[in-house]
C-alpha positions, -999 to 999 in steps of 0.1 A, spaced: 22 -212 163 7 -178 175 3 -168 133 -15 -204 126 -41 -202 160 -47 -168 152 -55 -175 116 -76 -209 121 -94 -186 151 -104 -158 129 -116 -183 99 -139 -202 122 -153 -184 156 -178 -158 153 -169 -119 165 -183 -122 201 -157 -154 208 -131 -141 186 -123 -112 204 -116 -130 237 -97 -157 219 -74 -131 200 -64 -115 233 -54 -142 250 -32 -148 221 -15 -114 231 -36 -95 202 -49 -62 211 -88 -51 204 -106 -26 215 -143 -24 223 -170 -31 198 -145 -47 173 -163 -70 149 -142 -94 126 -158 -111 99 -150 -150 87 -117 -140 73 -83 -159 71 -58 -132 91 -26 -151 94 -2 -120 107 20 -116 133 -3 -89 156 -32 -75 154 -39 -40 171 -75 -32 164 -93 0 184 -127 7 196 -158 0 172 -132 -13 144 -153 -31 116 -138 -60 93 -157 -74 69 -162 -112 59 -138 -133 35 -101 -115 34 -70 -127 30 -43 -112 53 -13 -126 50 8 -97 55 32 -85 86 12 -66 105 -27 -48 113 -27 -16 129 -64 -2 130 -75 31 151 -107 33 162 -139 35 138 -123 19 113 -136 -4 87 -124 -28 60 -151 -43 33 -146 -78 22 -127 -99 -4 -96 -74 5 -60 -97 -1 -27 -83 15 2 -99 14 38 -98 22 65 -83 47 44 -47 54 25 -34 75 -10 -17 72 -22 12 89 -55 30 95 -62 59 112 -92 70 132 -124 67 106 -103 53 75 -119 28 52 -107 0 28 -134 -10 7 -140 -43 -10 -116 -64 -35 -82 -49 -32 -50 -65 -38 -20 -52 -18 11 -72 -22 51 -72 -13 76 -98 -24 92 -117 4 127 -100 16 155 -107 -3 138 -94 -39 124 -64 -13 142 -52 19 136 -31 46 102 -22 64 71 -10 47 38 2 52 7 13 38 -12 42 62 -44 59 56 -53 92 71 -80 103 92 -115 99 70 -88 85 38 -104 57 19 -93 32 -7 -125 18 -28 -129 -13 -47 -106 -30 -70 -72 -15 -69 -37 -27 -70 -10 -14 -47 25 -26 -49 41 -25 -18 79 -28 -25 82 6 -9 59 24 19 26 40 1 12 66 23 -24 85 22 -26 117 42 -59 129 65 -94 131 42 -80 118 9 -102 88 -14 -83 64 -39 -117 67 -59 -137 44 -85 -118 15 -94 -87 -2 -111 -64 25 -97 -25 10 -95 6 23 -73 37 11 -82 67 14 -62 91 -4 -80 97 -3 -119 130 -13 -142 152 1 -165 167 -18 -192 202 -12 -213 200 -8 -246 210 -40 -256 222 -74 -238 210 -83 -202 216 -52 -180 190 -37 -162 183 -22 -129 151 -19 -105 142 11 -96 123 17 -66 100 47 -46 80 51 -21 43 73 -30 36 97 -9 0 116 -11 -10 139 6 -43 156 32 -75 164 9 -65 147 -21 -91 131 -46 -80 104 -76 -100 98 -98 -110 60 -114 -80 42 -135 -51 58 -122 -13 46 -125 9 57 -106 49 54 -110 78 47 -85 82 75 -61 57 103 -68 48 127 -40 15 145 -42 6 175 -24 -21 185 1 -55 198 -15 -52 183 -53 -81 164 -75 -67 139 -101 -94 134 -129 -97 93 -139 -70 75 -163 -45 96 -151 -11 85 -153 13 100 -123 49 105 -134 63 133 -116 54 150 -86 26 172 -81 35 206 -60 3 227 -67 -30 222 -55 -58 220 -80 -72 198 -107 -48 173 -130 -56 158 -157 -38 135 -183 -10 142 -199 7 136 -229 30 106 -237 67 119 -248 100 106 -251 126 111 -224 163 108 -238 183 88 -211 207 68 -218 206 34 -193 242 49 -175 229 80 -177 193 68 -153 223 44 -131 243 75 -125 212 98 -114 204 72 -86 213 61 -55 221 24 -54 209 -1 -24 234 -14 -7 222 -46 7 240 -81 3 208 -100 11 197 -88 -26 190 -112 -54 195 -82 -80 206 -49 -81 188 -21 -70 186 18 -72 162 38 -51 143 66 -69 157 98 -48 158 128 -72 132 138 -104 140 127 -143 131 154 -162 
C-alpha cells in the first residue's frame, strides 16, 4: 500500500505538497527537494537537501538513495530489484534505461552508485544483474553507452550453456567516451579517458587514454570457460549460473 500511495502521490501533487505527503508515508527528504510529475513506485525514498528530480520517470525499482545537490533529468526508466545511489552533486541526465530481472533469473542485492560530481548523460543502457559502480568525478559521456553485467556462453553444440555474470566497477576521474560496451565484470581504474565506440573486455590498470581494440579470437573450449569460474549456488535459480571472478586471457 505504502509503494501504490507513494506512486499515485508523486504522479499527481505538485513538489511543495509532495514533500509533506512523502514524509508522512515514512519517506525521508531533505530541504529544497523538488520532484517532478513522475511515477516512483519504490519501496523508500531518501532524498537530501536541494535534491532535484525532473518531470516524467519511471521508477520502479527497489530503492532511491540521493545525497544532497543531486539531480536526475527526465524520461529516466529504472526498474527491478536494485538500488540507486547518488552521491553529493551526482547527475543522471535524461532517457536512461536501467533494468534488473526479477529474483529468481537474478539474485542477491544490487546497486548502481555514482560518485561525488559522477554523471551519467542521455540515452544509455545499464544492465543491472550485478552492482555497477562509478567512483568520485567520473562522466558516462555522449550517448548510447551499454554496461552489461551478465553475458552467456554456449557449448559447442546441443543445448548447454551457462550465464556468466560481473559486477563493473569504475573508478574516481574517469571519462567514457560516446558508444561504449562494456562486458561482464570489468574493473577500471582511477584517472583513465576511454575515447567513443570502445568496447571494454578486460580490465583497465593504467591510467591514461584507451582506445579500440582489435577483434580476435579466444580459444576456449565451453568446459574449459565452466572450469575457470565460480558457479552460484542458489536453489531459487531458474538456470545455471557462473560468476565472472578471474580474467580470460
Amino acid at each position: 500500500m505504502k509503494k501504490i500511495l507513494t506512486g499515485i502521490s508523486c504522479f499527481i501533487l505538485p513538489s511543495f505538497i509532495l514533500s509533506f505527503v512523502l514524509r508522512l508515508l515514512g519517506h525521508k527528504l531533505g530541504k529544497g527537494a523538488k520532484i517532478g510529475f513522475s511515477i516512483i513506485l519504490v519501496n523508500q525514498i531518501e532524498v537530501g537537501n536541494d535534491v532535484k528530480i525532473g518531470h516524467f520517470n519511471l521508477f520502479l525499482n527497489k530503492k532511491i538513495i540521493l545525497s544532497d545537490n543531486t539531480i536526475i533529468g527526465y524520461f529516466n526508466i529504472l526498474k527491478g530489484p536494485f538500488t540507486l545511489v547518488l552521491k553529493e552533486k551526482a547527475a543522471l541526465g535524461n532517457k536512461n534505461y536501467m533494468t534488473r530481472a526479477s529474483h529468481g533469473i537474478t539474485y542477491g542485492k544490487s546497486h548502481l552508485t555514482l560518485g561525488e560530481l559522477t554523471k551519467i548523460t542521455t540515452g544509455h543502457h545499464l544492465d543491472l544483474t550485478r552492482s555497477i559502480t562509478l567512483g568520485d568525478f567520473s562522466i558516462l559521456a555522449g550517448i548510447r553507452s551499454q554496461m552489461w553485467t551478465h553475458g552467456y556462453y554456449h557449448a559447442e553444440k546441443g543445448k548447454g550453456r551457462v550465464r556468466i555474470d560481473g559486477e563493473i566497477k569504475i573508478g574516481d576521474n574517469v571519462y567514457i567516451g560516446s558508444g561504449c560496451i562494456f562486458n561482464p565484470g570489468v574493473s577500471i581504474n582511477n584517472a583513465i579517458h576511454i575515447g567513443g565506440g570502445s568496447v571494454i573486455s578486460k580490465d583497465l590498470d593504467q591510467s591514461g587514454m584507451y582506445v579500440s581494440q582489435g577483434l580476435r579470437h579466444i580459444n576456449k573450449t565451453f568446459e574449459e570457460v565452466k572450469n575457470s569460474l565460480e558457479q552460484i549456488k542458489d536453489d531459487n535459480l531458474v538456470e545455471e549460473v557462473y560468476s565472472k571472478n578471474i580474467k580470460v586471457e
